[in-house]
mmJSON file of the N, C-alpha and C atoms, coordinates in Angstrom:
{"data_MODEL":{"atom_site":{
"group_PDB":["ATOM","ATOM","ATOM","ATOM","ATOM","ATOM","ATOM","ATOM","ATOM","ATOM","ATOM","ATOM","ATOM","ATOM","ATOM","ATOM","ATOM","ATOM","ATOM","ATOM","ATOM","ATOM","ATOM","ATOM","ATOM","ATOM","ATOM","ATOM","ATOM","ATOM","ATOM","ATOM","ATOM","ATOM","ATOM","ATOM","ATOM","ATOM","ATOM","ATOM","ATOM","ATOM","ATOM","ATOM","ATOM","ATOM","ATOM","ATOM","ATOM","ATOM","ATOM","ATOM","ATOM","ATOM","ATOM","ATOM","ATOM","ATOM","ATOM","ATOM","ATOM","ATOM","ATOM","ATOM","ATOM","ATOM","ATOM","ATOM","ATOM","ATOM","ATOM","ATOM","ATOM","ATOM","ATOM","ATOM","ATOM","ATOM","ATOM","ATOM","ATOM","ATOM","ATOM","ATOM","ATOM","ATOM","ATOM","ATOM","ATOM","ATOM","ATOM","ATOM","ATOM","ATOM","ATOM","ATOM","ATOM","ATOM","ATOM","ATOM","ATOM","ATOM","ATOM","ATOM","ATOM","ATOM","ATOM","ATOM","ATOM","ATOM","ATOM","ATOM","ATOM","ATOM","ATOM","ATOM","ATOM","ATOM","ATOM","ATOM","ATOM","ATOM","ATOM","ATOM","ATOM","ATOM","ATOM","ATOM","ATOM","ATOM","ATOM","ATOM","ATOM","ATOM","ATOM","ATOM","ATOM","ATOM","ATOM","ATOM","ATOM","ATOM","ATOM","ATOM","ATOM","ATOM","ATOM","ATOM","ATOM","ATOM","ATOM","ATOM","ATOM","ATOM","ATOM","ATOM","ATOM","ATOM","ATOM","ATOM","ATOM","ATOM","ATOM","ATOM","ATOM","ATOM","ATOM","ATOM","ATOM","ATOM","ATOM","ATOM","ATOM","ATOM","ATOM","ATOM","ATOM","ATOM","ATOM","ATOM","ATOM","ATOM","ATOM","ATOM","ATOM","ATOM","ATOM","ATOM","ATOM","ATOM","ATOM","ATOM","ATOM","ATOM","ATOM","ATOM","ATOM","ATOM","ATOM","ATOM","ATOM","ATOM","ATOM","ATOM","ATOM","ATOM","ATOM","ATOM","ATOM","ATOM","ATOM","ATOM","ATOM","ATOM","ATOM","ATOM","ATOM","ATOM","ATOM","ATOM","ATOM","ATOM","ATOM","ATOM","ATOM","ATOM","ATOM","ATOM","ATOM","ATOM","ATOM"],
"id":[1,2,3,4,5,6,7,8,9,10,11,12,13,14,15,16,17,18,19,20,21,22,23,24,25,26,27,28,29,30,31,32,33,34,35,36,37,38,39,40,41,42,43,44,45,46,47,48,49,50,51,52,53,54,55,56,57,58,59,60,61,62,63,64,65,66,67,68,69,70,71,72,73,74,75,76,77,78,79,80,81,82,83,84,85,86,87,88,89,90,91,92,93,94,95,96,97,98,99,100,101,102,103,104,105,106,107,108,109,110,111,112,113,114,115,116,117,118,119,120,121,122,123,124,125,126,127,128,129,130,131,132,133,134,135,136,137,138,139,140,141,142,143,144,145,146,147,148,149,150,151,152,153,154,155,156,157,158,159,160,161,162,163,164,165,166,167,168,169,170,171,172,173,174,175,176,177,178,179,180,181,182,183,184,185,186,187,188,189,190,191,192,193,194,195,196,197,198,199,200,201,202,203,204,205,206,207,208,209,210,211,212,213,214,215,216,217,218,219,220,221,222,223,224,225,226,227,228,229,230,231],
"type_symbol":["N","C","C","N","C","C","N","C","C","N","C","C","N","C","C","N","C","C","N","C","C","N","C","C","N","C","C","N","C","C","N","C","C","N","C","C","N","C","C","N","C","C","N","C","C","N","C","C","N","C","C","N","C","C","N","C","C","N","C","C","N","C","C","N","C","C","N","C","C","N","C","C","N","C","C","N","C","C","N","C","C","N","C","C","N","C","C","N","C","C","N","C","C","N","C","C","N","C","C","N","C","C","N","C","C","N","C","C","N","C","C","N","C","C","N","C","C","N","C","C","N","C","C","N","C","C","N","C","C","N","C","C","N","C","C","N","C","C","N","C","C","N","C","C","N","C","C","N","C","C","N","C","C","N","C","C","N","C","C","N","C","C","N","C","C","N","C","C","N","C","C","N","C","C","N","C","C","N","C","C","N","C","C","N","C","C","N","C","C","N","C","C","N","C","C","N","C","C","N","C","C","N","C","C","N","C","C","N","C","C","N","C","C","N","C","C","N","C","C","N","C","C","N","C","C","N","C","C","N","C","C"],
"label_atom_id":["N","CA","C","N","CA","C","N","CA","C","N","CA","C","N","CA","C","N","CA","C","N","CA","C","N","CA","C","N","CA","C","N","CA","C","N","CA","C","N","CA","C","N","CA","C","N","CA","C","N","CA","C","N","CA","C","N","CA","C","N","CA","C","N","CA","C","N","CA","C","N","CA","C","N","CA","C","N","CA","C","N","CA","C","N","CA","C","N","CA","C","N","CA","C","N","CA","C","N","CA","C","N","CA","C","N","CA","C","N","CA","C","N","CA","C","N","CA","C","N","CA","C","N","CA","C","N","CA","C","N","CA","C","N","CA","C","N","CA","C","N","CA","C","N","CA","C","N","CA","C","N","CA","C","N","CA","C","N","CA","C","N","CA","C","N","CA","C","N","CA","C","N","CA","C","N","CA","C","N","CA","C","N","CA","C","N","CA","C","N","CA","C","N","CA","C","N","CA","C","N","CA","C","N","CA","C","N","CA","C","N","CA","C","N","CA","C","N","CA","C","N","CA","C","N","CA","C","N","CA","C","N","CA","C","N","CA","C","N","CA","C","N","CA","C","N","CA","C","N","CA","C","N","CA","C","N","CA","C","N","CA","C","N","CA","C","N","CA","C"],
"label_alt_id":[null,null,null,null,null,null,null,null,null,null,null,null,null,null,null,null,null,null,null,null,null,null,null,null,null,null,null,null,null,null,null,null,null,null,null,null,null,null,null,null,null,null,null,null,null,null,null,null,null,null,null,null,null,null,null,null,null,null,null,null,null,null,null,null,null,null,null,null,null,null,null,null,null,null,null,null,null,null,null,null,null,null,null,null,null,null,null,null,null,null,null,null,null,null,null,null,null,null,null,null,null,null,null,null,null,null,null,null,null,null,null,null,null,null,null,null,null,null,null,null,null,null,null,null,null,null,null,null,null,null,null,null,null,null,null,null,null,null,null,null,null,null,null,null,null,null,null,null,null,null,null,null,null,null,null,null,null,null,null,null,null,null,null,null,null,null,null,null,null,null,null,null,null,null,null,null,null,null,null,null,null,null,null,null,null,null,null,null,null,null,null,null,null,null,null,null,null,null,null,null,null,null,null,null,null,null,null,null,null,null,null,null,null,null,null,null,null,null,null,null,null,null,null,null,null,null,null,null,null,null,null],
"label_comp_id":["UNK","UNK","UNK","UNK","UNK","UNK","UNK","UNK","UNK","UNK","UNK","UNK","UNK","UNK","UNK","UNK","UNK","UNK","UNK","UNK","UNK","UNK","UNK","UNK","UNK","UNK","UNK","UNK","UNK","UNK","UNK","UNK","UNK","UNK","UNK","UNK","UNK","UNK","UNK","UNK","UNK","UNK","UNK","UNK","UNK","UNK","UNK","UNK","UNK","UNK","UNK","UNK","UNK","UNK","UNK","UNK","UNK","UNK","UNK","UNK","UNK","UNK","UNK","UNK","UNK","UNK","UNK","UNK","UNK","UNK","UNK","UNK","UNK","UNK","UNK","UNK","UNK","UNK","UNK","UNK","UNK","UNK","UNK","UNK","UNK","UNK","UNK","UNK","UNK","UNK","UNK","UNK","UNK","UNK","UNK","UNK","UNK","UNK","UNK","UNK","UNK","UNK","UNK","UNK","UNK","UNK","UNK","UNK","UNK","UNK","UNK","UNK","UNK","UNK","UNK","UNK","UNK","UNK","UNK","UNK","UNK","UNK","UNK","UNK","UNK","UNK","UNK","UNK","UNK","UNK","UNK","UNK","UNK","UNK","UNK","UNK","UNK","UNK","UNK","UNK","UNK","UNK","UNK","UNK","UNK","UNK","UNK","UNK","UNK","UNK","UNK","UNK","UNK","UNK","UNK","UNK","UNK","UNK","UNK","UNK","UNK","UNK","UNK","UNK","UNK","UNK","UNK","UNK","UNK","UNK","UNK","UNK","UNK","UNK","UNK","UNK","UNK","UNK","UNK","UNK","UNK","UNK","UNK","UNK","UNK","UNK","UNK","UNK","UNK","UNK","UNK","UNK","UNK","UNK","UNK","UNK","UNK","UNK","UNK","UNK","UNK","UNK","UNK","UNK","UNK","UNK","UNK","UNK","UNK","UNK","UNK","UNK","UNK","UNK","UNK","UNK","UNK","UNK","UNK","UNK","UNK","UNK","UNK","UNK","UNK","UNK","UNK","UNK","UNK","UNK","UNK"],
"label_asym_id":["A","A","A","A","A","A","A","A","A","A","A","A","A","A","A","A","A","A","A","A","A","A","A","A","A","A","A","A","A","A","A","A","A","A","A","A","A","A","A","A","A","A","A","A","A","A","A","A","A","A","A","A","A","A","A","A","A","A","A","A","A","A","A","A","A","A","A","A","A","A","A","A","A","A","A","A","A","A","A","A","A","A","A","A","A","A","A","A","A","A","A","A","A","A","A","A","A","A","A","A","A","A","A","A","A","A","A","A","A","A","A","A","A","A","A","A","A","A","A","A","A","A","A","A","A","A","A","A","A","A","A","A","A","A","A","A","A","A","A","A","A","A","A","A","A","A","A","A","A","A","A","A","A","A","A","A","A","A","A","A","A","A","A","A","A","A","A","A","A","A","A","A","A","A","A","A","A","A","A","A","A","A","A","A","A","A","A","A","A","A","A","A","A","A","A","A","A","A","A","A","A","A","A","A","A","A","A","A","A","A","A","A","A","A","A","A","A","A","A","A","A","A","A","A","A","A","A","A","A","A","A"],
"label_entity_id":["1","1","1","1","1","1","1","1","1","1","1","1","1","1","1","1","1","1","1","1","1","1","1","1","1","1","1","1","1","1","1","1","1","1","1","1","1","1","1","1","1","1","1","1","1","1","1","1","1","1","1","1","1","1","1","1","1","1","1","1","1","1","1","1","1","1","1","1","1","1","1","1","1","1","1","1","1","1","1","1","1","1","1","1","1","1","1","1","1","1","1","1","1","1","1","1","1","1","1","1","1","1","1","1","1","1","1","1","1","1","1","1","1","1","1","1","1","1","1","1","1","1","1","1","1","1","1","1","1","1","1","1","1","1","1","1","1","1","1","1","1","1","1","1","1","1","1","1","1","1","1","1","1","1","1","1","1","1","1","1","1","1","1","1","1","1","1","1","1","1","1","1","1","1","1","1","1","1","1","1","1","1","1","1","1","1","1","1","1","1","1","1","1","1","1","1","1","1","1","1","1","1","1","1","1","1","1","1","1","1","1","1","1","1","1","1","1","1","1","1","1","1","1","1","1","1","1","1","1","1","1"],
"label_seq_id":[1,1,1,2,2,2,3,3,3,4,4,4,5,5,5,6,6,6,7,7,7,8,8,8,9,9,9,10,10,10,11,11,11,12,12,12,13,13,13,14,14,14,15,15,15,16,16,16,17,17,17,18,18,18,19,19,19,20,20,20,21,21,21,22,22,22,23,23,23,24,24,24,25,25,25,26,26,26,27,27,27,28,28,28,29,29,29,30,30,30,31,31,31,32,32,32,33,33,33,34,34,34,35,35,35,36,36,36,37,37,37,38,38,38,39,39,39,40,40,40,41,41,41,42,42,42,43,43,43,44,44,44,45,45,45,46,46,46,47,47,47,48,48,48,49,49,49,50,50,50,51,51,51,52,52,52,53,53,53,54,54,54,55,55,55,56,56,56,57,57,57,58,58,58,59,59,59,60,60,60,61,61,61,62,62,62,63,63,63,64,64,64,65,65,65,66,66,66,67,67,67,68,68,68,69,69,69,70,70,70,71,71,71,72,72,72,73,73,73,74,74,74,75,75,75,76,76,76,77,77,77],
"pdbx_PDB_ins_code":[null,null,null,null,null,null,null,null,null,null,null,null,null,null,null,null,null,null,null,null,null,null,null,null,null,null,null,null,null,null,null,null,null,null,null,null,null,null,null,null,null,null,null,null,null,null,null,null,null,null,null,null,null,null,null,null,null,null,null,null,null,null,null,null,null,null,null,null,null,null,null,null,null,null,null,null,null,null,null,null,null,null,null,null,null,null,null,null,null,null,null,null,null,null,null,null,null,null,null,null,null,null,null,null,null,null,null,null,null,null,null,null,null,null,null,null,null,null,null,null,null,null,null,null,null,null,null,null,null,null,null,null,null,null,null,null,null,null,null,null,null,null,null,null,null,null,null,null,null,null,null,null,null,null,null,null,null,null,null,null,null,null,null,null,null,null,null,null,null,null,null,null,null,null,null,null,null,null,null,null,null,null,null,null,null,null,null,null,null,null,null,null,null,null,null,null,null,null,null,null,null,null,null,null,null,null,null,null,null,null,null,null,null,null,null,null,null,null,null,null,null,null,null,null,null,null,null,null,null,null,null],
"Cartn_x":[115.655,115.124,114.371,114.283,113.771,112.409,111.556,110.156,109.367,108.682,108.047,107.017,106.232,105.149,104.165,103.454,102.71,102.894,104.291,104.49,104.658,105.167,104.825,103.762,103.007,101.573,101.07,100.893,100.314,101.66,102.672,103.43,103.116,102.754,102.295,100.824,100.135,98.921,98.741,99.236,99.37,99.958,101.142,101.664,100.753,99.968,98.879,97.763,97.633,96.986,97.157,96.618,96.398,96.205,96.754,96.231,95.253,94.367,93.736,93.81,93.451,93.403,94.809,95.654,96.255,97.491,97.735,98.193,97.539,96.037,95.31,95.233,95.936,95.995,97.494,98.307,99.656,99.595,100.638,100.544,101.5,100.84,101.59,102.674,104.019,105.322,105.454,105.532,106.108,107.607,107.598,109.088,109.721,111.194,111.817,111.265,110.547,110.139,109.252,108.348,106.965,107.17,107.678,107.775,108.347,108.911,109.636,108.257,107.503,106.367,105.474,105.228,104.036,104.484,105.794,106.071,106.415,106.604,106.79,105.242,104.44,103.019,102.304,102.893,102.299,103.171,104.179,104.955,105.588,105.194,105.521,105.082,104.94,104.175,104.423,103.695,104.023,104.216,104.551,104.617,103.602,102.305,100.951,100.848,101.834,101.044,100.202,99.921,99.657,99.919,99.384,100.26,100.368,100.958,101.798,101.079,101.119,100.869,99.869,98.922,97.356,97.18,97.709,97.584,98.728,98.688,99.98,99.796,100.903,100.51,102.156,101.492,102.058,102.798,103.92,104.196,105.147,105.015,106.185,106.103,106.98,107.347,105.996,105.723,104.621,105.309,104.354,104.076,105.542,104.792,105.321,104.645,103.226,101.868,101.352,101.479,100.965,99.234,98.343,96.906,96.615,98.0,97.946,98.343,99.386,99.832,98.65,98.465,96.802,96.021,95.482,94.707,95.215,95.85,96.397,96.693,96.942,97.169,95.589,94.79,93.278,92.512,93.12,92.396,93.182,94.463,94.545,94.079,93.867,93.514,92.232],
"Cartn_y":[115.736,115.757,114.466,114.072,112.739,113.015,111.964,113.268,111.905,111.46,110.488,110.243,108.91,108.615,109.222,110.459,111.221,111.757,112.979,113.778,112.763,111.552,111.07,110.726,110.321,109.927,111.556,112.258,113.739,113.845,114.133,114.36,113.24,112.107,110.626,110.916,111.801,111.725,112.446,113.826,115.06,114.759,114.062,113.461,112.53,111.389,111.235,111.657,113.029,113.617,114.071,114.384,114.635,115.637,116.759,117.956,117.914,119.311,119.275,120.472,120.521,121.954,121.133,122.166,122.346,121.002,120.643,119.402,118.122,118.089,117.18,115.197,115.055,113.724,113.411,114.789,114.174,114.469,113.385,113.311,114.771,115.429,116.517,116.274,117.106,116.749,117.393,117.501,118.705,119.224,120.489,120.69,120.732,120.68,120.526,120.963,122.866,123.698,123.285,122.403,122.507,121.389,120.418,119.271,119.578,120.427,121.069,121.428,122.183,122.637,121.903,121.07,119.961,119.178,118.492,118.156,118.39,119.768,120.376,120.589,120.655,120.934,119.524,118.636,117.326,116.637,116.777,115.811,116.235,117.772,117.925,117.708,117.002,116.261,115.919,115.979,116.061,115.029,114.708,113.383,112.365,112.641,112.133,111.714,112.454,112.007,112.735,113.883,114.7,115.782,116.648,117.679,118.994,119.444,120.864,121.91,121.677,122.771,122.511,123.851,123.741,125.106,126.036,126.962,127.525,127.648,128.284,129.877,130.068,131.694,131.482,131.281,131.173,132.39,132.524,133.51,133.325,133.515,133.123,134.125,134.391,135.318,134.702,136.067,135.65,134.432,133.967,132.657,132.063,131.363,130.395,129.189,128.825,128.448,128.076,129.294,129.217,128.823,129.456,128.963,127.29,126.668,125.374,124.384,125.076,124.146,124.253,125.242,125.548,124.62,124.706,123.438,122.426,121.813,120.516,120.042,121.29,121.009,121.095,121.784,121.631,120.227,119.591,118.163,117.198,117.748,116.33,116.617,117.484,117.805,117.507],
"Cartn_z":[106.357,107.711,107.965,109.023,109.528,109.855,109.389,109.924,110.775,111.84,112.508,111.698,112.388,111.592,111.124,112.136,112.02,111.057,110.621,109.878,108.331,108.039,107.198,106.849,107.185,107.016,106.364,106.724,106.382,105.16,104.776,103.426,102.412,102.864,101.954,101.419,102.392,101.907,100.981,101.284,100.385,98.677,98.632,97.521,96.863,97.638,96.984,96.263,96.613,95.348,94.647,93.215,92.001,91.756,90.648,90.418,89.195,89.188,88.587,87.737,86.502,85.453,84.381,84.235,83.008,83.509,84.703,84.934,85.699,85.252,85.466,85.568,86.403,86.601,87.393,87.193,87.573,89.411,90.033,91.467,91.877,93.097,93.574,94.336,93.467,94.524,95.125,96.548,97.579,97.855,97.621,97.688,99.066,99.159,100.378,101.486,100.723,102.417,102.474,101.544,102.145,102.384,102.372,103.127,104.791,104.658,106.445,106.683,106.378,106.987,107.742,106.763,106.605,107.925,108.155,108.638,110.314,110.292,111.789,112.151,111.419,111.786,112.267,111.597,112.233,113.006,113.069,113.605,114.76,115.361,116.949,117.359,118.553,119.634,120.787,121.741,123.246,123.517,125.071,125.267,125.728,125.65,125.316,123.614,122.949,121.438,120.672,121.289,120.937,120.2,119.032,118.446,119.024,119.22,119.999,118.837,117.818,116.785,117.34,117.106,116.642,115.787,116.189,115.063,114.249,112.754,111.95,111.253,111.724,111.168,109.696,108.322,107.668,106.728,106.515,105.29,104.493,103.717,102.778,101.277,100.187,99.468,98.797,97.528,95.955,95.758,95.378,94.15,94.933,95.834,96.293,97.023,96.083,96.985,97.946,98.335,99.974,100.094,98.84,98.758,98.432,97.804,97.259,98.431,99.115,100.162,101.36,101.626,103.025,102.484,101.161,100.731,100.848,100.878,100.834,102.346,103.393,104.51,105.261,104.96,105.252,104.276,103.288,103.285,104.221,104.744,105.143,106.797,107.262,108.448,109.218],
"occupancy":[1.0,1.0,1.0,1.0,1.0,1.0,1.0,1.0,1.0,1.0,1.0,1.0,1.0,1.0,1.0,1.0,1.0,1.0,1.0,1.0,1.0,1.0,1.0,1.0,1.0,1.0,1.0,1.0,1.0,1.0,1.0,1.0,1.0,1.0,1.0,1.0,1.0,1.0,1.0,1.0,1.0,1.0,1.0,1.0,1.0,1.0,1.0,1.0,1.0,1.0,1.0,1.0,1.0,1.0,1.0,1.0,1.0,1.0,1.0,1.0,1.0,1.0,1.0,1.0,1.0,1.0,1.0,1.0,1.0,1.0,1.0,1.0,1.0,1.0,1.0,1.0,1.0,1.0,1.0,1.0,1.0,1.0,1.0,1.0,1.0,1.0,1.0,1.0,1.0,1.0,1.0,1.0,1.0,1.0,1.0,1.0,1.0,1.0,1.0,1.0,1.0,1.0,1.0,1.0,1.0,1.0,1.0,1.0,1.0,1.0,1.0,1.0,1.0,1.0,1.0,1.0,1.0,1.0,1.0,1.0,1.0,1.0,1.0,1.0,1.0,1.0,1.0,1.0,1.0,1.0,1.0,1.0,1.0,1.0,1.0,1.0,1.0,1.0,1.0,1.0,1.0,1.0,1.0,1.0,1.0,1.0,1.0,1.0,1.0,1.0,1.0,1.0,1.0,1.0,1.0,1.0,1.0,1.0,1.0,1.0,1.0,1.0,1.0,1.0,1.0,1.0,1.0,1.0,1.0,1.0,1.0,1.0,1.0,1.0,1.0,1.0,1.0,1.0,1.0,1.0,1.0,1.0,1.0,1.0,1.0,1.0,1.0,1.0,1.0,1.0,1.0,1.0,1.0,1.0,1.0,1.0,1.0,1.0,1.0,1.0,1.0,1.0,1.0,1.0,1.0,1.0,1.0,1.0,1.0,1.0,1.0,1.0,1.0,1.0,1.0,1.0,1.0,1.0,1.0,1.0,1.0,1.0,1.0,1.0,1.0,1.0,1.0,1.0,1.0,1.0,1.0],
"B_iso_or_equiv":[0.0,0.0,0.0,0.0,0.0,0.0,0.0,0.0,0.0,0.0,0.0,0.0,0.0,0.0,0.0,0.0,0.0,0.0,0.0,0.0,0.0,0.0,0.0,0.0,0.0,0.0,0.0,0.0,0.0,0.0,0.0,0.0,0.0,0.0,0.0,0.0,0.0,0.0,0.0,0.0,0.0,0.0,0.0,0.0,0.0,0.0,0.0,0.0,0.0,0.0,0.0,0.0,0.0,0.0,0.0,0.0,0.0,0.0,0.0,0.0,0.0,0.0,0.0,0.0,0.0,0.0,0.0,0.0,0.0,0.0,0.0,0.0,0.0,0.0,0.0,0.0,0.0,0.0,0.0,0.0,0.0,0.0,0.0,0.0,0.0,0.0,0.0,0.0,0.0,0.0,0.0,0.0,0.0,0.0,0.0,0.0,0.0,0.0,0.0,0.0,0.0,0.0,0.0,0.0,0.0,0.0,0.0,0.0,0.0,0.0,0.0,0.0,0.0,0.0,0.0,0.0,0.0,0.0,0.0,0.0,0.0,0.0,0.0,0.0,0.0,0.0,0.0,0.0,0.0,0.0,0.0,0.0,0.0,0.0,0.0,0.0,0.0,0.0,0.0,0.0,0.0,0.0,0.0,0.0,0.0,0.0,0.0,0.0,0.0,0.0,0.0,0.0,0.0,0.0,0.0,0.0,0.0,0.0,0.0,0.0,0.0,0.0,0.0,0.0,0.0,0.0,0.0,0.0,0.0,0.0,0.0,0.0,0.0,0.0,0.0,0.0,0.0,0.0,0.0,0.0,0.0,0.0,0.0,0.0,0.0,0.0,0.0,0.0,0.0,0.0,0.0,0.0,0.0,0.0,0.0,0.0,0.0,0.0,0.0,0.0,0.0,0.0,0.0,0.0,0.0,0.0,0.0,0.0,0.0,0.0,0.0,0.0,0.0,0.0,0.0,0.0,0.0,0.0,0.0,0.0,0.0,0.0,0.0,0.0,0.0,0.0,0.0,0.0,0.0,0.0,0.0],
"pdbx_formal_charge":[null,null,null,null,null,null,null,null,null,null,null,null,null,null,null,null,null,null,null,null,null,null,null,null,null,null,null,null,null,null,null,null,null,null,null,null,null,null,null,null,null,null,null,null,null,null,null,null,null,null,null,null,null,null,null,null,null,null,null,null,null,null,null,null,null,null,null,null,null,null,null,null,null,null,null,null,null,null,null,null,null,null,null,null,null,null,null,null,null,null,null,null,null,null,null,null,null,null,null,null,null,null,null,null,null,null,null,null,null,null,null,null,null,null,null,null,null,null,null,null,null,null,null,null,null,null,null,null,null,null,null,null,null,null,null,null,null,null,null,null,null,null,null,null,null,null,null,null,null,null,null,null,null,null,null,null,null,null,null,null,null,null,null,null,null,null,null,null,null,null,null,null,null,null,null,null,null,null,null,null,null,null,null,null,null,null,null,null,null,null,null,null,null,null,null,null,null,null,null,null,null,null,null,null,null,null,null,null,null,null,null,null,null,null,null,null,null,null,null,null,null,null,null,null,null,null,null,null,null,null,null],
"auth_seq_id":[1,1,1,2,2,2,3,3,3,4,4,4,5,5,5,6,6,6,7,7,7,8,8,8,9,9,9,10,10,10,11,11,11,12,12,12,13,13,13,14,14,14,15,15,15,16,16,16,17,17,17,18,18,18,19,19,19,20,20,20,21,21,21,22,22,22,23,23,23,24,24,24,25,25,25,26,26,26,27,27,27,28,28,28,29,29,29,30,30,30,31,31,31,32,32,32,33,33,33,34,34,34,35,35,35,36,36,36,37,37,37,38,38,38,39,39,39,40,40,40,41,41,41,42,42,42,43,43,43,44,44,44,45,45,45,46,46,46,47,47,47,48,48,48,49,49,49,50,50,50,51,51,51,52,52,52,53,53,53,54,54,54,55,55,55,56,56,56,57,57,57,58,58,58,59,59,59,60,60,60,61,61,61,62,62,62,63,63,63,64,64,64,65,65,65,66,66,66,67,67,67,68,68,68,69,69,69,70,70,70,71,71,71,72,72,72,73,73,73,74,74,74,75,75,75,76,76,76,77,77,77],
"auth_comp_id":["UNK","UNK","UNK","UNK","UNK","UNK","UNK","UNK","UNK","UNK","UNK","UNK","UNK","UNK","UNK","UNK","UNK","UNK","UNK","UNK","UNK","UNK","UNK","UNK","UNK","UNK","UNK","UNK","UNK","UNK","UNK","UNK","UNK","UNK","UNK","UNK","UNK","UNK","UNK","UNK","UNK","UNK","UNK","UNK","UNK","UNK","UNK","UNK","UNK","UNK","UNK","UNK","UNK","UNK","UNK","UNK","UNK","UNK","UNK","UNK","UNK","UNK","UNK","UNK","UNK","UNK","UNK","UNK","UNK","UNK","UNK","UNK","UNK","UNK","UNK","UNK","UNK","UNK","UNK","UNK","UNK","UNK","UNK","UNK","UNK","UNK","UNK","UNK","UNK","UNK","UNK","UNK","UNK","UNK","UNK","UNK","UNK","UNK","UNK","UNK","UNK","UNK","UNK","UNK","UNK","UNK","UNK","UNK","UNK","UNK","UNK","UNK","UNK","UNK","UNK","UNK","UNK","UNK","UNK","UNK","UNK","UNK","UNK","UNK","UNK","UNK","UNK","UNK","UNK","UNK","UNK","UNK","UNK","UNK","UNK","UNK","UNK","UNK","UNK","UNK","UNK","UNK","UNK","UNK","UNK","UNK","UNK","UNK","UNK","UNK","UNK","UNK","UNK","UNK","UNK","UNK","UNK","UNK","UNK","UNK","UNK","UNK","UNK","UNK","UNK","UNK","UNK","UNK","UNK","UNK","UNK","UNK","UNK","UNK","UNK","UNK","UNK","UNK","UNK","UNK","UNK","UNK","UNK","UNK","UNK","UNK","UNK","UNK","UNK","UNK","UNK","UNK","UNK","UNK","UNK","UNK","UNK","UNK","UNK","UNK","UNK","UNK","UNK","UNK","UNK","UNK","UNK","UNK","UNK","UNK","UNK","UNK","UNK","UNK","UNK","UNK","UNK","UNK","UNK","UNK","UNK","UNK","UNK","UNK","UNK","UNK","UNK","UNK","UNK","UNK","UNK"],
"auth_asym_id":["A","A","A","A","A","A","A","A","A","A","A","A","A","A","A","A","A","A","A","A","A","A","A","A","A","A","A","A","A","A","A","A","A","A","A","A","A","A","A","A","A","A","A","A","A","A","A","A","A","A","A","A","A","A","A","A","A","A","A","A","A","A","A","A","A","A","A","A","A","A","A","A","A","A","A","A","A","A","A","A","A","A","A","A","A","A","A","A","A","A","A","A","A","A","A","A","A","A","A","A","A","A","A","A","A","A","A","A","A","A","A","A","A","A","A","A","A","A","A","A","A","A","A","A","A","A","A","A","A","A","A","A","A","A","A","A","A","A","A","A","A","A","A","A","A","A","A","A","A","A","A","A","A","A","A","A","A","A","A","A","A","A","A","A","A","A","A","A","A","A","A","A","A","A","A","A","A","A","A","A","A","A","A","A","A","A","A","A","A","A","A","A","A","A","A","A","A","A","A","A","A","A","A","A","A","A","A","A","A","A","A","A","A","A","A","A","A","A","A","A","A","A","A","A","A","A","A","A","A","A","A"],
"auth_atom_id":["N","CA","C","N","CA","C","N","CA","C","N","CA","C","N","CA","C","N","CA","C","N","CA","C","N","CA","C","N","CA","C","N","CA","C","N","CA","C","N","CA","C","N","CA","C","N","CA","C","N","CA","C","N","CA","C","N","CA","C","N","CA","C","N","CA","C","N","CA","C","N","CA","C","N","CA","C","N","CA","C","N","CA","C","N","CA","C","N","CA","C","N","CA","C","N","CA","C","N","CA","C","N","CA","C","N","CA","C","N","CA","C","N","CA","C","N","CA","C","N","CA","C","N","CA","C","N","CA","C","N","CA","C","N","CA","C","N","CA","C","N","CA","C","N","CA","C","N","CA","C","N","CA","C","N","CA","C","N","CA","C","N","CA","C","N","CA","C","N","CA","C","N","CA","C","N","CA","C","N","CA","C","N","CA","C","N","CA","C","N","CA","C","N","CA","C","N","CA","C","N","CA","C","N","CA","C","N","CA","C","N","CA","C","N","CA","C","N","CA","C","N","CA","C","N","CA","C","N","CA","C","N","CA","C","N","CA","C","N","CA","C","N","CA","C","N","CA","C","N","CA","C","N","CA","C","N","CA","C","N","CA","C","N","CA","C","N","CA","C"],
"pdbx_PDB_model_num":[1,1,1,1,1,1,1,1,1,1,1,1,1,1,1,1,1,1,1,1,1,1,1,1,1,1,1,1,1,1,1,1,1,1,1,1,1,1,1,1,1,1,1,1,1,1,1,1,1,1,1,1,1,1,1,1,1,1,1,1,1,1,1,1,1,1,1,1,1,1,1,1,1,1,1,1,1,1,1,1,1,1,1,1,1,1,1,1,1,1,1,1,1,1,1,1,1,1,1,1,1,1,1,1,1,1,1,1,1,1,1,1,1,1,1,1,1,1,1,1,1,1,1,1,1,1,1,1,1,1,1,1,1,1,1,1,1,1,1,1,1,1,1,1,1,1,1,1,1,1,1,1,1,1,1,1,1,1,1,1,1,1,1,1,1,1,1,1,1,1,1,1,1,1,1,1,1,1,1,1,1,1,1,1,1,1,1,1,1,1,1,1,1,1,1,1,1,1,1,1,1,1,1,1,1,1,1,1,1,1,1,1,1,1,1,1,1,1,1,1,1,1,1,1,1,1,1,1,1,1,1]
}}}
């Protein structure tokens, strides 16, 4: 998927960080959906420039980190 500047900037940032605990130091990769996510959340936008999202009502199956990705989408927010 093609994602605009916005939505890159927010998946670049996210990948920029580091996990911590039992894989401590290594950079976080985002997988395909959560890169779709990440990406439709930042990167819709009106034609002001503005983002269309403002609120996400998320769900998705167990252990599929939905507490890891909210974090990651609340630092870069």
């Amino acid at each position: 998927m093609r994602y605009n500047a916005q939505a890159r900037a927010a998946i670049s940032f996210i990948e920029n960080l580091t996990l911590v605990g039992d894989a401590s130091g290594q950079p976080v990769k985002l997988l395909p959906f959560q890169k779709e996510i990440i990406g439709t959340i930042f990167g819709t936008l009106d034609n002001a420039g503005n983002r269309k999202i403002k609120r996400v009502f998320l769900m998705l199956p167990r252990k599929q980190a939905k507490t890891f990705l909210v974090a990651c989408i609340v630092l870069y927010w």
